[in-house]
C-alpha positions in Angstrom: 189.1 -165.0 -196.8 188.6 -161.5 -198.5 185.4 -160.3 -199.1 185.5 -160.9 -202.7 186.5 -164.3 -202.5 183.0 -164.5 -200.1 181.0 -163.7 -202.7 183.0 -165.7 -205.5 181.9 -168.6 -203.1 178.2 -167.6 -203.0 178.2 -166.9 -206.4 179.3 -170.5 -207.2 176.3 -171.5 -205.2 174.0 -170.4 -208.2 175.5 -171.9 -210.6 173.7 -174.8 -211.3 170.4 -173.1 -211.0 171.9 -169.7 -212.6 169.9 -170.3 -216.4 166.2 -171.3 -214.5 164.3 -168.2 -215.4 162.1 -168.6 -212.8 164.9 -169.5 -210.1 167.7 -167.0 -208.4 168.7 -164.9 -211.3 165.3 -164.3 -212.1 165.3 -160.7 -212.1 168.3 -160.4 -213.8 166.8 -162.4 -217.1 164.4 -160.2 -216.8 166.4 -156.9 -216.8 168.7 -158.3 -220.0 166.5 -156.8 -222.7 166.4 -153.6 -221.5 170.1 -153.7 -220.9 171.0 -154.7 -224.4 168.6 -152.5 -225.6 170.6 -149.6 -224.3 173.6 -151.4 -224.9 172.8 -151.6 -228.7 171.9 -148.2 -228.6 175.5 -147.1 -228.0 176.7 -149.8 -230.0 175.2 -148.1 -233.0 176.1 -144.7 -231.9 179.8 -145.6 -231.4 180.1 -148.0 -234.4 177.9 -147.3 -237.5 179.7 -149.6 -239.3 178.9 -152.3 -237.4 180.3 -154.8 -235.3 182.4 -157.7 -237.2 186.0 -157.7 -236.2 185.3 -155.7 -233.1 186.2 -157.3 -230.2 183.9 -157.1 -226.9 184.8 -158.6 -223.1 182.2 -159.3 -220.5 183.3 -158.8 -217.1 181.9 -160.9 -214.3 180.5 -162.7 -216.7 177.9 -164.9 -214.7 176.3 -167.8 -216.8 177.2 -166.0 -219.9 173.9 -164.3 -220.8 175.4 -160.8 -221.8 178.8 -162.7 -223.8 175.8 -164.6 -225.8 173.8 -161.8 -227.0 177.3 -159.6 -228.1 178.6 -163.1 -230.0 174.8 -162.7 -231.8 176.0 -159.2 -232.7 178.8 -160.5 -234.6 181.6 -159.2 -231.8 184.7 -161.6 -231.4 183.3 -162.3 -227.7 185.1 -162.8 -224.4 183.3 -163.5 -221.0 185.5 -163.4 -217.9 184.6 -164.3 -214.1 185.8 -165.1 -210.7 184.0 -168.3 -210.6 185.0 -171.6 -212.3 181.9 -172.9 -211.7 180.2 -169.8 -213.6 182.1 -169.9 -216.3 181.5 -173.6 -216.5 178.2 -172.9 -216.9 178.5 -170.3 -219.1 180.8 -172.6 -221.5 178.0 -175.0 -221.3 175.0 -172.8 -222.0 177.2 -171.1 -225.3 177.5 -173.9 -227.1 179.2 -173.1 -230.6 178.8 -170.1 -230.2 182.5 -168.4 -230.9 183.0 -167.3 -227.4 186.4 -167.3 -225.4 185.9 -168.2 -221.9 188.5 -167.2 -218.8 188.3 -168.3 -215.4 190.1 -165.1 -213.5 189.5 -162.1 -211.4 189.9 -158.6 -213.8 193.1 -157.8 -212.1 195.2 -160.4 -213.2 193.3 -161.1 -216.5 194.5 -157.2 -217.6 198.1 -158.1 -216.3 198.3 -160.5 -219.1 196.0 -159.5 -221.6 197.3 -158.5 -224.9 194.3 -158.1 -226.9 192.5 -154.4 -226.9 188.9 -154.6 -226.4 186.0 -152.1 -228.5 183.7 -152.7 -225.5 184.0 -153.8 -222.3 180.6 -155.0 -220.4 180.8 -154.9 -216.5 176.8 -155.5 -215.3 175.7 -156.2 -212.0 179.5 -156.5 -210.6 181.0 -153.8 -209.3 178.7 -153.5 -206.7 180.4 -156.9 -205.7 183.7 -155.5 -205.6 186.2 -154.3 -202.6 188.2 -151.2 -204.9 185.2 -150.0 -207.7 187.9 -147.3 -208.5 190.8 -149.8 -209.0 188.0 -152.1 -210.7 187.0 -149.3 -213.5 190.4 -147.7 -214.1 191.4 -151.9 -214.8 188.0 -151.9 -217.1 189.9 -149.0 -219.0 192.8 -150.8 -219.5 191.5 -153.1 -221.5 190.1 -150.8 -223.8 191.2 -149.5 -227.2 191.4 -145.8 -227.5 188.1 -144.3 -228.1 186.6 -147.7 -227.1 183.2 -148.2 -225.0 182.9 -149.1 -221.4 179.0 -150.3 -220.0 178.4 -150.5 -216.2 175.4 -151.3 -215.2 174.6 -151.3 -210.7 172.8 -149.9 -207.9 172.8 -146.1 -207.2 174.0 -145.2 -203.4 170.4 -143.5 -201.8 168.0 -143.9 -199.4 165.1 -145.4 -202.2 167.8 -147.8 -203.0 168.1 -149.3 -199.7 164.8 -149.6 -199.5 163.6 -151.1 -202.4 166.8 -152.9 -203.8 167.2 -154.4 -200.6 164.9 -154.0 -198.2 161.7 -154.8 -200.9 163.4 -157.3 -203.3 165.5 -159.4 -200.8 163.7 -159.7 -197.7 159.7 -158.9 -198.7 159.7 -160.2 -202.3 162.6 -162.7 -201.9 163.7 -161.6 -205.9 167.1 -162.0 -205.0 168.8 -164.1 -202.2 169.4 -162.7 -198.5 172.6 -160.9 -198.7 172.8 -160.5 -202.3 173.8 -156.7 -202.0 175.6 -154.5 -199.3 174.4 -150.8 -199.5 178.0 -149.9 -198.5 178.7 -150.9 -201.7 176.7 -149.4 -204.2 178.2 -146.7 -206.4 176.8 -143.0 -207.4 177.1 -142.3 -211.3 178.9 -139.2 -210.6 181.5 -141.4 -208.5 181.8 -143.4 -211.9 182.6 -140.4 -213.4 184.9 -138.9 -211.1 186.8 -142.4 -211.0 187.5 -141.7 -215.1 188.4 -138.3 -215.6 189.4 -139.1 -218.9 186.6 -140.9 -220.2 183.6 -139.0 -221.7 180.0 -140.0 -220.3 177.8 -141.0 -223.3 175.3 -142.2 -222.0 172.8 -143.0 -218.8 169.4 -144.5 -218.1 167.5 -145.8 -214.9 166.4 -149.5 -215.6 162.9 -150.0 -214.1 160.2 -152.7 -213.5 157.3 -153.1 -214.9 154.6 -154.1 -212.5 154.8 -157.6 -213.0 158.5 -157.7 -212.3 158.7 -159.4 -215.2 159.8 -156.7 -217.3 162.4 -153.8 -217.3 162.5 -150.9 -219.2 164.7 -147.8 -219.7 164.0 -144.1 -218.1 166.7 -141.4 -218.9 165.8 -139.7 -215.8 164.9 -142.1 -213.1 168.3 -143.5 -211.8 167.9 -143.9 -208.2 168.0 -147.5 -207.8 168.9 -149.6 -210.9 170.9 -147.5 -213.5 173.3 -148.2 -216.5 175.7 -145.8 -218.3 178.2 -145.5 -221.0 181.7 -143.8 -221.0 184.1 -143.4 -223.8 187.6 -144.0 -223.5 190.1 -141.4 -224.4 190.8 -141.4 -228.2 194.7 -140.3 -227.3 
């Protein structure tokens, strides 16, 4: 068993409980608004015109709570994950909305793929994965020239350990035991570095609010939860 096949496995665990608020994924329903408020923020930057007949994929796409707010925005919406389970519950939770759902791993869904994407959402996933630089440059792929590419993950320091780990998994219990390997968190200048030819547009820490029940964006303070933009190559 590879280690991303592990955590397909613990992933499919959640699923039934992955849309209670209150229950595993808590923290990450509460981190959604902030994401898609920076999200929209380069939306609007990149595409004044707006968003109908743009086309957007959701990477790792969980339960389908990130594919759901971009089919609100008008994008022709695909959500792709790892887990059939997931992506059951994702198909589930969407309802009518005009989503396209597809049970693979990103490696062999861009081996097939014909369709370019304008934006390509990968949040709280490649932290999860075994090649992040094989993982992005595949994220690319799927763009169309000029198009936009989110991550959102853990930076690689010391605070993080502490707190994304240490405080929320084992103190707090806001995420499940084992949820995150330090190993495997990722610097924003390694993002970079992995796509040379992609043009950084934005970043922003995403932060807590006391309560934990509430995130928020701080262009400066990126040493634990972060998300950033990168433009593909227009050529």
């Amino acid at each position: 068993m590879t280690a991303e096949t592990a955590e397909i496995e613990r992933f499919d665990a959640l699923a039934t409980d992955w849309w209670q608020e209150d229950g595993p994924m808590a923290m990450l329903h509460a981190m959604h608004p902030a994401r898609m408020a920076f999200i929209r923020q380069q939306l609007d930057a990149a595409y004044p015109e707006g968003f109908v007949g743009k086309a957007a994929l959701d990477v790792g796409c969980g339960g389908g709570i990130t594919a759901e707010s971009l089919a609100r925005l008008g994008f022709d919406t695909h959500a792709l994950d790892g887990s059939a389970q997931l992506i059951a519950t994702a198909r589930a939770h969407g309802g009518d909305l005009p989503i396209s759902y597809h049970h693979a791993m990103l490696s062999d869904f861009v081996e097939k793929n014909t369709q370019p994407f304008d934006l390509l959402c990968a949040l709280e996933v490649i932290e999860h994965v075994d090649d992040p630089e094989t993982f992005l440059k595949d994220c690319v792929r799927c763009l169309r020239p000029g198009g936009l590419l989110v991550v959102s993950t853990i930076n690689r320091t010391a605070k993080s350990r502490l707190l994304a780990i240490g405080l929320a998994e084992y103190i707090l219990r806001l995420l499940p035991v084992g949820t995150h390997d330090w190993q495997k968190f990722i610097r924003p200048s390694e993002i970079a570095e992995y796509l040379p030819d992609c043009t950084v547009s934005g970043l922003s820490g995403l932060l807590p609010k006391a309560n934990m029940q509430q995130w928020y964006l701080h262009e400066r303070r990126v040493a634990v939860n972060y998300i950033m933009a990168l433009r593909a190559a227009t050529e």
